[in-house]
TORZASE-378061 format. One record per residue (C-alpha): residue in one letter; x, y, z. Coordinates in steps of 0.1 Angstrom, whole numbers, plus 5000, padded with zeros to 4 digits. Last residue first. Layout:
aXYZ;...
# end
This chain:
x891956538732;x894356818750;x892457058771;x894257378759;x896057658768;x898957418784;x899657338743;x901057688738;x900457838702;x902758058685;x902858388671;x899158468678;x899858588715;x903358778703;x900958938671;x898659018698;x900959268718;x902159438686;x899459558672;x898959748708;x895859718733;x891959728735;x890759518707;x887359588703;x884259368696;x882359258725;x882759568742;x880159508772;x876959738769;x874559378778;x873259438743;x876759398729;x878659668724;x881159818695;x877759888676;x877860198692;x874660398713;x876860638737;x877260508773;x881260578767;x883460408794;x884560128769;x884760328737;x886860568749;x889760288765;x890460198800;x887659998802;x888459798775;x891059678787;x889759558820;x887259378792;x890259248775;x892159128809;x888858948823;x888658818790;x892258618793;x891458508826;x888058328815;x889758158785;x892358038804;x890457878831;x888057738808;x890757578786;x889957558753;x889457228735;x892057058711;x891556788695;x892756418677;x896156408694;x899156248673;x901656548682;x902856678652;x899856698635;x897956808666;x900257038668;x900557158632;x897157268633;x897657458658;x900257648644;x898557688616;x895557818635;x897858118650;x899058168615;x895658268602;x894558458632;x898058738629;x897158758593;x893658818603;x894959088626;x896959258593;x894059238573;x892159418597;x893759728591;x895859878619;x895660128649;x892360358659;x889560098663;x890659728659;x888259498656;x889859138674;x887259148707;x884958858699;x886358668660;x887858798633;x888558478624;x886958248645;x888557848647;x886457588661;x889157258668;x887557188702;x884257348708;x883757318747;x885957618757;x886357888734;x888957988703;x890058248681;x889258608696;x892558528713;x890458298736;x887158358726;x883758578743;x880658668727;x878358828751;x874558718742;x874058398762;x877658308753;x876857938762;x873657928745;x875158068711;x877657758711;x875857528723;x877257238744;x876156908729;x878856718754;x881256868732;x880257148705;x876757258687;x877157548664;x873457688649;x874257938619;x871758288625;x874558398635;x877858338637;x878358588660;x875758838668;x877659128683;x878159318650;x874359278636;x875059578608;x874759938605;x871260138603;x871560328564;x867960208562;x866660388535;x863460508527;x861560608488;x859160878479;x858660998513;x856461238535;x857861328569;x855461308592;x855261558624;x854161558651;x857161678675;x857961248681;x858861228642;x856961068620;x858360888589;x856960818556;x853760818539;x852960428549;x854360518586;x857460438601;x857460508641;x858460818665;x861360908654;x863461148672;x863661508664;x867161558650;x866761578615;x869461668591;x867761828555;x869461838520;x867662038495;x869462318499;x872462188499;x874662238532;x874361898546;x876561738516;x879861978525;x879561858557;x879761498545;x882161598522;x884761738536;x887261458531;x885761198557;x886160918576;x884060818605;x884860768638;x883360448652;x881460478687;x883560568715;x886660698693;x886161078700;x884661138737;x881161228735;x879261578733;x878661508690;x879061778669;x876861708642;x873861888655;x874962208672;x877262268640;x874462238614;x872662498635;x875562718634;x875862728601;x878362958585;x881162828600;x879962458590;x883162378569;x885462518593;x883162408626;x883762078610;x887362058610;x887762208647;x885661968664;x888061738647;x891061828659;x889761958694;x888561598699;x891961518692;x893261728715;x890961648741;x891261248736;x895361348741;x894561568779;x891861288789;x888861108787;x886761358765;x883261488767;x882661438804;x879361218810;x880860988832;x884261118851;x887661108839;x890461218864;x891960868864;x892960938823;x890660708798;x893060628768;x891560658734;x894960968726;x897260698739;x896060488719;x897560648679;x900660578684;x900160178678;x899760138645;x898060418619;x901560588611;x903760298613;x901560098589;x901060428565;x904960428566;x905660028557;x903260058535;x905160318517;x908460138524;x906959808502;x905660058473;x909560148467;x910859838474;x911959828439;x911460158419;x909460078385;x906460008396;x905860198427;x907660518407;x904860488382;x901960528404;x903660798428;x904160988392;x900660938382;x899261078416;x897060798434;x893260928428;x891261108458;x887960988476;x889761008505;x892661188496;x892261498523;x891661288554;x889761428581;x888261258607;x884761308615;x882761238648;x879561148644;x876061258658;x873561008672;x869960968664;x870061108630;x867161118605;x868361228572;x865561368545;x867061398508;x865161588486;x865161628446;x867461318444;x870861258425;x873161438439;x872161448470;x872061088467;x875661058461;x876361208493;x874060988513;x876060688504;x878960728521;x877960898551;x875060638553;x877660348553;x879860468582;x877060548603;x874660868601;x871160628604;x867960648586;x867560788553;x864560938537;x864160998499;x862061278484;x862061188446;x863961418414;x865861138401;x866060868428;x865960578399;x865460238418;x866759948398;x869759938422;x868459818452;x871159838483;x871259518501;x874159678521;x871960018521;x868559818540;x865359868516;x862260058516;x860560138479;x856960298488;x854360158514;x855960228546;x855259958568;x857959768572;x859059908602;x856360068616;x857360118654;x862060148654;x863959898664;x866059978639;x867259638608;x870959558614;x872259398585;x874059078587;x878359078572;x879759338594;x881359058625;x883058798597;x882058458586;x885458348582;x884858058612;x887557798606;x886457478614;x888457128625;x887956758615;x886056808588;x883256658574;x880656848547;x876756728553;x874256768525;x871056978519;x869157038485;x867657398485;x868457478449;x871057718460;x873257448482;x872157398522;x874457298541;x875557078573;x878857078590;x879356768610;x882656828630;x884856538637;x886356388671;x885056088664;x883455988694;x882656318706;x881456458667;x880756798668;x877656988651;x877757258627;x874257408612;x872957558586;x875957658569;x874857818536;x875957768497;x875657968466;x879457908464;x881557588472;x885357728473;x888257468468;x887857508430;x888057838436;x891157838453;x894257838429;x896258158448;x896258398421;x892558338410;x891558388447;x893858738452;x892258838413;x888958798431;x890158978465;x891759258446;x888259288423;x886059278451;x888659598463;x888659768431;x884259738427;x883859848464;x886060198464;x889860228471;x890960468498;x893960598485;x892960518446;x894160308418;x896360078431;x899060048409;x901559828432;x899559578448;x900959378477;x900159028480;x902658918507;x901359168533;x897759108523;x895859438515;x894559718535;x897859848538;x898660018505;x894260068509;x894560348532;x891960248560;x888660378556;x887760128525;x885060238501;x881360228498;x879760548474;x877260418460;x875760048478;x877459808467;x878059628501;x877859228492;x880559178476;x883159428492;x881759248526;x882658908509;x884858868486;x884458568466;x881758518443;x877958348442;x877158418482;x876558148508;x880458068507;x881657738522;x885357658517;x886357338512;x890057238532;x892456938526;x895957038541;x898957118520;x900357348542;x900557598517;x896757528506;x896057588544;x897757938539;x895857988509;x892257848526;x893458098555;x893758418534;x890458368510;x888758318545;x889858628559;x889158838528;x885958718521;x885158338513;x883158258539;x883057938564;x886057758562;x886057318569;x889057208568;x890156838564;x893156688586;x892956298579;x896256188594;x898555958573;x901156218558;x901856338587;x904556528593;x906656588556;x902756558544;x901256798563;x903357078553;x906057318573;x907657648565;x903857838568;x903658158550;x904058438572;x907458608563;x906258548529;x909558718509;x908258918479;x911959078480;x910959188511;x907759168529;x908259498548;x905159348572;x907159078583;x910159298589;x907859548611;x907159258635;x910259158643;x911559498644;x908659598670;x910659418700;x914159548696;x912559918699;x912460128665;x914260448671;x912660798659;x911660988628;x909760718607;x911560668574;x915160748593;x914160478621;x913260238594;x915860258575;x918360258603;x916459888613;x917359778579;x921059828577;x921359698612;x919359388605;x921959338569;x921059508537;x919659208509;x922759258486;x922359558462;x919459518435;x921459598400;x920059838375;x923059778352;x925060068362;x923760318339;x919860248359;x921760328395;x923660648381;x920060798369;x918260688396;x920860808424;x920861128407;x916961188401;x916661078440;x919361368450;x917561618430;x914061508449;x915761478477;x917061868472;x913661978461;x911961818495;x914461978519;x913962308504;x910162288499;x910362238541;x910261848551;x907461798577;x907361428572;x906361478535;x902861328541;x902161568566;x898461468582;x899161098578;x901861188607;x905261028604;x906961338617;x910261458618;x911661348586;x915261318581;x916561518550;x919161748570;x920661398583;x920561208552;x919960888544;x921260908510;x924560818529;x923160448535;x924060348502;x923159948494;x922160068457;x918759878461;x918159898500;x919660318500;x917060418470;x914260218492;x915260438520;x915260728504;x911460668489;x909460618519;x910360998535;x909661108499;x906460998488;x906961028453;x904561288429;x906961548418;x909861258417;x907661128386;x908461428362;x911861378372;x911761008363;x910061068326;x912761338323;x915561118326;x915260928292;x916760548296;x913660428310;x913860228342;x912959888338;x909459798352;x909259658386;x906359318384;x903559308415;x900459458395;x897559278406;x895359188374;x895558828371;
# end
């Protein structure tokens, strides 16, 4: 077990603690000095922050105002280590609530403190964990669980089912845990959101290693999260769901697989959790010739790593997320690198991207208490909620205008800004990556500089000219002309729309599960849909989250919504529950009215946000806090009741 969760002792020299201070994150910092010595006068008025922007990660405190917390932090250290070290009482609602309005510059409404003291996750405290187990219920009922994947939503619900102490096998077609972060290795994949909060709320890690942590620290998170919470031997690997077909009679779901050596068996269960995820199939272009180039060709999340791009012309297709990543390190590496972009980004800057976590942040997190728990707490705050109004559509927008409204314009202005600074000396780079949509239509990428920095090589070209079809040299573009390769790379995103594919889910009355979307994947919460009682998605239709949050926190949110159904029909003897229609089809009304208020609903721009029918299939279009309320309990008049 490699997470780091223990608080060292303070050392009795002062200077390794002043040497540390230079590093701490000082808005997050006071108030975890004021929990453990129970002093709310280190919450000073002339050292209140005034911003809890990721852009000013001092909270706009002048040099002044930071060397005189630091000073005041070294005193409160030093007097709170000769006194024994001793943690203060746990600090009453009132206590806690002035914390958090003093960390994040204003007043935190009655209806977010709820919320915000789950994610705190004091004193190790699982605010989420379930209080309740089968047993102390029903200790009679056969309740087996049936999750498919073993990534980070379906490591989180086999622990909280483990809690529960119900039954459950997890089914994982790949040899490990971990899911996205196993299978993406291509060079250069790392986590967007700040990884203090990409992370379970009751498994925080103290030393992580990097801001935005790359593949191999994340798998290893998730593996050490497995280990840490006894589930392996729960987890069937090398194993794929073929199909899952409902019982009427029985009320029990037939879940057939297929194991690595091809034998096929049938799992039962009386309820499924789908963990499959919405980024886990790559997307192949539908592009003339694909296939056809004679030389290495491969798609970057099944990235081949015996190929040695020393001094070879390599061709990539696609901008995305991924190909920003990778392309990069290919420049370094290859003689010539050819992008082919259809559709322009838009970049947001964040100056540690690829950066370490200062020594001194490091050793404060693990030897402060509540320390690292306040700095989540910030990053939360800072990427929640706040962030919508600037995706909102104002009533003056009209199709075709680059922004939706005043905030969309100054954010667009934020980044249009950013790359015309690194670009200032090529205007042709700027025509092409600035895109003329409204920022957050298609998914902003994150970036430190270098993406631009990568298109100024030499050898690094950006082509525009559309592609005509894949040849055996190469690529042709529709101007004439072909574009010779050594090696081509499908940077081209991932099959986001089609849930659960290519799996075949059959549910009452032999209702199919992919018929009955017809191509526009719909759920109830994101979680359930009529005719397929006891299915369960995780990150399921319309639970991606765009511009506020980290998807661990919605599949938090997921995870203890199934509990609580789980715990009904415990509690109340019935063998099912099944959607209700009418519910189902009022609640997506709402999202896709939603939607349509946000950037990425009005947009026509090409985003793997839509389904091929242009709906947004995958967004969330409100706050955090409005689906943690819907997934904090669940309401039996939902649902058809078997």
């Amino acid at each position: 077990m490699t997470i780091s969760r223990e608080v060292q002792p303070l050392p009795l020299d002062d200077e390794p603690i002043r040497k540390a201070l230079e590093d701490a994150h000082l808005p997050s910092l006071l108030p975890a000095l004021a929990q453990i010595t129970g002093d709310l006068s280190l919450l000073r008025e002339d050292l209140f922050p005034e911003t809890v922007l990721l852009t000013d990660p001092q909270g706009g405190l002048s040099e002044e105002a930071q060397a005189e917390a630091r000073a005041l932090a070294l005193r409160t250290l030093g007097e709170w280590r000769d006194a024994g070290s001793v943690v203060a009482p746990p600090p009453s609602l009132a206590d806690v609530r002035r914390m958090m309005d003093f960390l994040i510059g204003e007043h935190v409404s009655d209806e977010y403190l709820p919320l915000l003291l789950e994610e705190l996750a004091f004193a190790d405290k699982d605010a989420r964990a379930p209080e309740w187990s089968k047993n102390a219920i029903n200790a009679d009922r056969s309740m087996r669980v049936a999750i498919v994947g073993a990534g980070m939503s379906g490591i989180l619900a086999a622990h909280r089912l483990q809690q529960a102490g119900i039954e459950y096998t997890v089914i994982e077609k790949n040899e490990d845990v971990g899911g996205t972060w196993f299978e993406n290795t291509y060079p250069g994949a790392r986590v967007d959101s700040s990884n203090h909060a990409y992370s379970y709320s009751f498994m925080q890690k103290f030393d992580w290693p990097y801001h935005h942590s790359p593949q191999e620290v994340l798998l290893e998170y998730f593996r050490d999260c497995a280990e840490a919470f006894d589930i392996r031997d729960n987890i069937r690997f090398n194993t794929e769901v073929i199909d899952v077909v409902y019982d009427d009679e029985r009320a029990v779901w037939a879940v057939r697989v297929r194991g690595a050596d091809g034998a096929e068996e049938t799992i039962e269960a009386e309820a499924v959790i789908s963990a499959v995820g919405q980024l886990n199939r790559p997307k192949m272009p539908a592009i003339e010739g694909v296939g056809a180039f004679e030389g290495p060709s491969f798609h970057s999340a099944r990235w081949d790593h015996d190929i040695d791009f020393a001094g070879k012309t390599v061709g990539v297709i696609g901008t995305g997320s991924s190909a920003s990543q990778f392309i990069p390190h290919l420049s370094d590496r290859a003689g010539e690198v050819r992008i082919f972009q259809r559709t322009p980004n838009w970049y947001a800057p964040a100056p540690n991207y690829h950066e370490r976590v200062a020594d001194g942040f490091l050793w404060l997190a693990t030897h402060v208490p509540t320390y690292a728990q306040w700095y989540r707490f910030w990053l939360f705050w800072a990427i929640s909620d706040g962030f919508l109004p600037m995706v909102e559509v104002d009533d003056s927008w009209q199709p075709g205008d680059e922004v939706t409204g005043k905030l969309n314009g100054e954010l667009r202005d934020l980044l249009a800004g950013s790359m015309r600074n690194y670009l200032k000396d090529r205007p042709d780079l700027i025509e092409k990556t600035l895109p003329d949509f409204p920022p957050a239509s298609k998914r902003i990428v994150v970036d430190n500089g270098t993406w631009p920095k990568t298109l100024l090589k030499e050898h690094v070209h950006l082509v525009t000219e559309p592609i005509e079809r894949i040849t055996p040299r190469g690529v042709l573009t529709e101007d004439g002309e072909e574009h010779a390769l050594d090696v081509l790379v499908y940077g081209t995103g991932f099959q986001a729309s089609k849930f659960l594919t290519p799996m075949k889910v059959v549910g009452r009355n032999g209702a199919d599960m992919h018929e009955q979307w017809d191509g526009d994947a719909r759920a109830y919460l994101g979680i359930t849909m009529p005719n397929f009682p006891n299915f369960f998605f995780l990150y399921g239709p319309n639970t991606n989250i765009v511009v506020n949050g980290s998807i661990v926190y919605f599949s938090e949110c997921e995870v203890q919504y199934v509990l609580e159904c789980l715990k009904f029909l415990l509690e109340s003897g019935r063998q099912a529950i099944d959607c209700r229609t009418d519910v189902h089809d009022a609640y997506n009304e709402r999202i896709d009215a939603g939607n349509l208020k946000r950037a990425w609903g009005v947009s026509n721009v090409p985003s793997w946000y839509k389904s091929d029918s242009g709906r947004v299939a995958q967004n969330w279009p409100f706050t955090l806090l409005e689906y943690w309320q819907q997934t904090k309990k669940m309401d039996p008049a939902d649902y058809v009741l078997l």
